[in-house]
N, C-alpha and C positions, 0 to 999 in steps of 0.2 A: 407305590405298590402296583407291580402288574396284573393288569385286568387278566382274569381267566375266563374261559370260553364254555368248559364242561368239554366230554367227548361226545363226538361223532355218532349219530344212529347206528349206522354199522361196528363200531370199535371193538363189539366183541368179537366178529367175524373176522376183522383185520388183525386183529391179536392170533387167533389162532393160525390165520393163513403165515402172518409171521413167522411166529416160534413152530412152525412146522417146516419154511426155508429157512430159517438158521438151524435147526436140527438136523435138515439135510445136509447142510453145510460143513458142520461139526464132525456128521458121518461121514463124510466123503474122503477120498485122497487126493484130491485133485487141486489144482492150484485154488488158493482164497484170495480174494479181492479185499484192501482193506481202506477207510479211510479216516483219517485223522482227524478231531475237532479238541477243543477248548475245552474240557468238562468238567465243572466247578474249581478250574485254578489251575488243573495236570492237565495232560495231553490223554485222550481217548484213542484209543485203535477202534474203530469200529466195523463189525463186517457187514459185506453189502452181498443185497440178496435182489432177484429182479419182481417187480410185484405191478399187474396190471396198473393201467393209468387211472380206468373208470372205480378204480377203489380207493385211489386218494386223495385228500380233500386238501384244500388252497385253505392256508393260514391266516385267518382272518384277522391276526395281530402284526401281517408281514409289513416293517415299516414301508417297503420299498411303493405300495400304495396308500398308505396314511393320509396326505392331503386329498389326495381326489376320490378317497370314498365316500366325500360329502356332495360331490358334481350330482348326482341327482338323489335328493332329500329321501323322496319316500322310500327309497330301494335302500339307500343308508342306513333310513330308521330300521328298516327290516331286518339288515345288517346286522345292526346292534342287538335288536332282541333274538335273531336266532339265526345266527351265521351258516350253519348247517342244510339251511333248506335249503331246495334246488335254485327258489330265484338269487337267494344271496350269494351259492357258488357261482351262477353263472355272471352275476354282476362282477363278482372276482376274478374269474377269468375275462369279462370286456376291460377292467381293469389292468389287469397286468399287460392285456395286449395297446394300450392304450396309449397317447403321446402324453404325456405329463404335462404340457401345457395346456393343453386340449382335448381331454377325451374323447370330444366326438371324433377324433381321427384317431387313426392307426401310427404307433410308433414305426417308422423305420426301423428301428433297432432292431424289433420284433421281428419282421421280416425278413432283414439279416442274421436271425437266428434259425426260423424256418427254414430260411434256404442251405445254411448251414448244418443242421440237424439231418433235414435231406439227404445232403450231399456225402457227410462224413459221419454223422451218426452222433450217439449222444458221445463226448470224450470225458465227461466228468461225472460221476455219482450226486442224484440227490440227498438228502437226509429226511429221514422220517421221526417219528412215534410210534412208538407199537400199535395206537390204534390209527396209523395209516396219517396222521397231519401230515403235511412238508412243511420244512424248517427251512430248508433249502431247496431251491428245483423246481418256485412256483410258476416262474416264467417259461421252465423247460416242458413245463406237465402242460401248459396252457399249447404249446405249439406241436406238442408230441400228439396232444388231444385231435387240435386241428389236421395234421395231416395224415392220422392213421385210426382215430379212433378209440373208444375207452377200452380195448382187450389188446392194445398194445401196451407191451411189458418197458417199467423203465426200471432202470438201476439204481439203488437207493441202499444207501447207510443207515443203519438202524438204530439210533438212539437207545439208553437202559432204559429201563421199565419203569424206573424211579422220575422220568422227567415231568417236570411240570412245568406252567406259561412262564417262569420264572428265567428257567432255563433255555427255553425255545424263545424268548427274547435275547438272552446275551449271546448265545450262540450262535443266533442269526446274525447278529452287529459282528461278532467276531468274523464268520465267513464272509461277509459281505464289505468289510474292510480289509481284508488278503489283498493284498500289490497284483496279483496275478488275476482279481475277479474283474471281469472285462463292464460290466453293464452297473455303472454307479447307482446308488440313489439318487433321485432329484433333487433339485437345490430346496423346497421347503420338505420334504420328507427326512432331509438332513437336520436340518434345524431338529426339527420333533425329534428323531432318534438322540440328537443333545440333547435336548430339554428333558429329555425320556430317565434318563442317564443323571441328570441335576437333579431330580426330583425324586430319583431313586437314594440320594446321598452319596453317591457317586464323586470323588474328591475329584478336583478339575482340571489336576494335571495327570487324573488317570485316564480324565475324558479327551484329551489331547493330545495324549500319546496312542488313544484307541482308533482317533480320526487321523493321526500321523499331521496335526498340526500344532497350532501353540493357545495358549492359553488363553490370550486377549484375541485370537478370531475367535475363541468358546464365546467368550464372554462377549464380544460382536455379535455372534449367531443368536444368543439370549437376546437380546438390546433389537435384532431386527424381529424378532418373532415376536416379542411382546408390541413392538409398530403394528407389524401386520395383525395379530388379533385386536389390538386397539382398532384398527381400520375395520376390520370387519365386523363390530360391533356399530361402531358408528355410521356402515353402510347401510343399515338398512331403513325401510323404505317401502310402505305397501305392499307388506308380507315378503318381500325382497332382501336378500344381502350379498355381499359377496362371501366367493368360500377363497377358502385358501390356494385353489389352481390360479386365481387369477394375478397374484405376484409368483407364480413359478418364474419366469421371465427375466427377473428385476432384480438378479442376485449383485451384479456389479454398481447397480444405482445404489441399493442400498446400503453395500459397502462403501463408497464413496459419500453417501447422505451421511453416515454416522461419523469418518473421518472428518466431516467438514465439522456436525453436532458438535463433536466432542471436543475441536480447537475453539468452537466458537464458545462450548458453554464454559472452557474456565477463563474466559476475559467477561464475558456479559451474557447469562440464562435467558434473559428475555429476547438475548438477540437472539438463541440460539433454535429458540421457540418457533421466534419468525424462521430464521431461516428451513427449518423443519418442514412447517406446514406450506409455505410457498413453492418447496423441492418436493413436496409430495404431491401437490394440486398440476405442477406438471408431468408428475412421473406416471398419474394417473390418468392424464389424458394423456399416454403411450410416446414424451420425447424422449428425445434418444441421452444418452450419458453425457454426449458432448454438449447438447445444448442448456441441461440441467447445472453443468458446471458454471454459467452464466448467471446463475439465480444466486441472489445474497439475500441479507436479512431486511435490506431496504428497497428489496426487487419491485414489492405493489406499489410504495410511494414514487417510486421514480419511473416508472416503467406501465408496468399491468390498469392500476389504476383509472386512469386517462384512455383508455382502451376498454376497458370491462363493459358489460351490458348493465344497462340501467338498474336491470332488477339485484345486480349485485352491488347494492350501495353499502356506504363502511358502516360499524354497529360500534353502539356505543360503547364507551367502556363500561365496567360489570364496576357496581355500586362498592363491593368488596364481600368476603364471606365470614359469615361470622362463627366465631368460636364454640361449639356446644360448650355452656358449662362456665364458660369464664364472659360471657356479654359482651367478648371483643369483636371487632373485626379486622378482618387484614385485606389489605391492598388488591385486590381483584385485576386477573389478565387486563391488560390492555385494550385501547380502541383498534389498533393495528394488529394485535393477536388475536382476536376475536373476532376480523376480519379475516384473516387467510384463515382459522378454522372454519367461518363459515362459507367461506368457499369450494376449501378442502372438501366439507360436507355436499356443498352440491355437486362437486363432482361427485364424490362416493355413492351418493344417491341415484343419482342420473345413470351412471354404472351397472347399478343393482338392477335397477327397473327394467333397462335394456338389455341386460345379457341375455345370451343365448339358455331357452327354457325357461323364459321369465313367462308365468300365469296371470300378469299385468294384464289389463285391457289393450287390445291395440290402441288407441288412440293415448294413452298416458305413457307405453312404447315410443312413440312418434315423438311427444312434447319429450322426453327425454332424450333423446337422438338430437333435438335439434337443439337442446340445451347442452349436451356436447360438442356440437360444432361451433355454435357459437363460442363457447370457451376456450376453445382449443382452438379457434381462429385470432379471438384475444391475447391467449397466453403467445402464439406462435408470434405476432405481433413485437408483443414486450420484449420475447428472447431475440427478437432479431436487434431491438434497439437494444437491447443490454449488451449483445454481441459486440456490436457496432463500436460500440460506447468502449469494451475492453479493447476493440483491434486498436482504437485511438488511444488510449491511453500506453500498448505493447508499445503502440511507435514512438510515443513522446518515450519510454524509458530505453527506446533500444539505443541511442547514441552513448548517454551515460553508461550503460553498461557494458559498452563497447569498450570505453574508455576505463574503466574501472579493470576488465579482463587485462589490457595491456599493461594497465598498470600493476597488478599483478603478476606481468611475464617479464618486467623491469628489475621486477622486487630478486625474482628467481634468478635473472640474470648478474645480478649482485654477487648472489652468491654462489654463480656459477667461475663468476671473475676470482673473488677468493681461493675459492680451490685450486682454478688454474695458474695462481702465483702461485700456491705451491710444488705444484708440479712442473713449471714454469711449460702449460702446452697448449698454453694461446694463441692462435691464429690473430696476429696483431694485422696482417692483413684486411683480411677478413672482416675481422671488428672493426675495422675502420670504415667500410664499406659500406656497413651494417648499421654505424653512426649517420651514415652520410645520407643513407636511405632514411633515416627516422628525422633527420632535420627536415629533409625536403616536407616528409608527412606531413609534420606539423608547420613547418611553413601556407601548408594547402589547409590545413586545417584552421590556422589560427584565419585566413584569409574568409573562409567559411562562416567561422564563428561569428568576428564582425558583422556580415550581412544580414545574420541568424538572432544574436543574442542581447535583446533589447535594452536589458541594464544589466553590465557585466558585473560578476561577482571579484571579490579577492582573487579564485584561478583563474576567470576569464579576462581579467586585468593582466596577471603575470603574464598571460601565454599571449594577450595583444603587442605588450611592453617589449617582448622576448624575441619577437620573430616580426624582425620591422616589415618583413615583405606586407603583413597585414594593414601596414600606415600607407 
């Protein structure tokens, strides 16, 4: 069910100022500006009229800031209870001008919008409500505000009379998924506008064909969002947590953590656990994708371990949990999975406490900072041997593979020989040349292998036996 907001203090004033420019408009001869949206199923023409900036209000349901309206708490909470005052519009507009990853900085984009708008003027119409919301044009209203002022006029589409949060939610997803709309959502503002859409009953190949991709990224996007609020519950920490800007970042780790989850959990779920929380204890202390792909399910034992700081010793395994109702118990996480969660959790902790705007004391600031380094001195350790460890193992398999390709271009060659009996238009030259060159190879090869190959198998028997130059 979509949350509704009520109308705006001013709504009746923007109601009339409205239906007195579209009555003008009606009366006029002169050319009409019109623009198209989605409305309940059919295509709307809707006409556009121009209406000060300082009278309309930022859409406090705009997915396109969903995650970061939580970057600073008490202006959110305020948010929530009454989106209309002046301090929550104005947090909306620091919002929309804002990096996604970072709200304390300024989006670039923003500013190539500015200079844009500048330069060439507005080229597209907003959408409104009759009481003045925008539905569309919240990012446009925020940079028209900035460089001219609330009694500068912007162009906007006017919605019927009839709409409600219902409708200024799907309409907004529809405009904002057009090929032609230049300025995406963020990577977790997406998630939510999915989830938004699932929870609405939303069928999932309607949700897929709305986002213009496929079914199983839907169901990806579910499966990452429910991590990241798992994590964010478990961050917290001396009135601390993380919010959701802080995986904006992290969309291709995540798709890749789930790709590996999902191979891993249908041979073995415990492994897959581990490998989870291990990919996440690094992804948390900020490595990069490539070094993440070195983390498996036996990364602590073999690796991290032997490296970690004292204070993070392994924990027992859990007794098991018992059944309400029936006086059983069942088999409880592991000693090894209840180790990297509780790792996981120190980092998540350490995180919360230190982030930027954290009301922690300085000095619990500092111990968390330094309990960062140190782990990410650790982890940075283990992925270098884990690294290590794969480059040695690519090399022991690159000869086989080598040999295994060839043999494969033997296999083609077969039947490259067939067809040209029929045609009879074999370069018998040629192939002979071609023969003369692969002895020699393997002559140098089988000479190789002897010096190489400690206890020969069946083929490295044949191919000593075969090519005496190796005796």
């Amino acid at each position: 069910m979509t949350k509704g907001y009520g109308p705006p203090p001013d709504a009746e004033e923007n109601r009339a100022l409205v239906r007195s420019r579209l009555d003008e408009i009606a009366a006029g001869d002169g050319p009409r500006e019109s623009f198209t949206v989605e409305w309940r199923g059919a295509p709307e023409h809707l006409e556009v009229i121009q209406m000060p900036v300082g009278n309309l209000y930022y859409n406090p349901a705009t997915h396109r800031i969903r995650a970061q309206s939580g970057h600073e708490p008490k202006r959110a909470e305020r948010l929530a209870d009454d989106p209309w005052s002046t301090d929550s519009q104005e947090y909306l507009d620091h919002l929309l001008q804002a990096l996604p990853a970072n709200p304390a900085r300024t989006d670039p984009e923003f500013d190539e919008l500015v200079a844009s708008l500048k330069e060439y003027g507005q080229t597209e119409p907003g959408l409104i409500t009759h009481e003045g919301v925008l539905v569309n044009g919240n990012t446009r209203r925020a940079a028209l505000m900035q460089l001219y002022g609330p009694t500068h006029t912007m162009r906007v589409a006017v919605l019927p009379p009839s709409c409600h949060w219902q409708d200024i939610a799907a309409i907004e997803l529809s405009l904002q998924l057009r090929k032609e709309h230049r300025r995406d959502y963020s990577y977790i503002n997406r998630l939510l506008a999915v989830q938004e859409l699932m929870e609405q009953g939303t069928p999932l190949a309607v949700i897929a064909a709305t986002f213009r991709t496929t079914a199983d990224r839907c169901r990806q996007d579910q499966w990452v969002l429910a991590r990241i609020e798992s994590l964010i519950q478990r961050s917290e920490a001396a009135g601390e947590r993380l919010s959701l800007v802080a995986f904006e970042e992290q969309a291709e780790k995540f798709r890749e953590l789930h790709r590996a989850y999902v191979k891993q959990h249908a041979v073995n779920p415990e492994k897959a656990e581990l490998l989870l929380e291990n990919r996440l204890a690094a992804m948390l202390l900020g490595f990069a994708k490539t070094d993440v792909r070195f983390i498996e399910h036996d990364f602590r034992d073999r690796y991290l371990a032997k490296v970690l700081p004292a204070s993070e010793t392994a924990t027992e395994a859990s007794p098991g949990v018992t059944i309400p109702g029936l006086g059983r118990a069942v088999k409880g996480p592991s000693a090894a999975l209840r180790a990297a969660k509780a790792l996981t959790d120190a980092v998540l902790h350490a995180k919360a406490v230190s982030q930027l705007g954290s009301t922690t004391p300085q000095e619990v600031i500092a111990e968390a900072q330094r309990e960062i380094e140190k782990l990410h001195k650790a982890m940075d350790e283990a992925i270098s041997d884990a690294g290590r460890q794969a480059r040695i193992k690519k090399r022991k398999q690159a000869a086989p593979a080598r040999l295994t390709d060839a043999g494969r271009d033997i296999e083609q060659c077969v039947t490259d020989l067939v067809m040209s009996r029929a045609s009879r238009s074999l370069d018998e030259e040629a192939f002979d040349d071609a023969v003369t060159d692969l002895r020699q190879q393997l002559d140098k090869l089988a000479i190789e292998v002897k010096r190489t190959v400690q206890q020969p198998g069946d083929g490295v028997t044949w191919l000593l036996e075969s090519f005496g130059k190796a005796h």
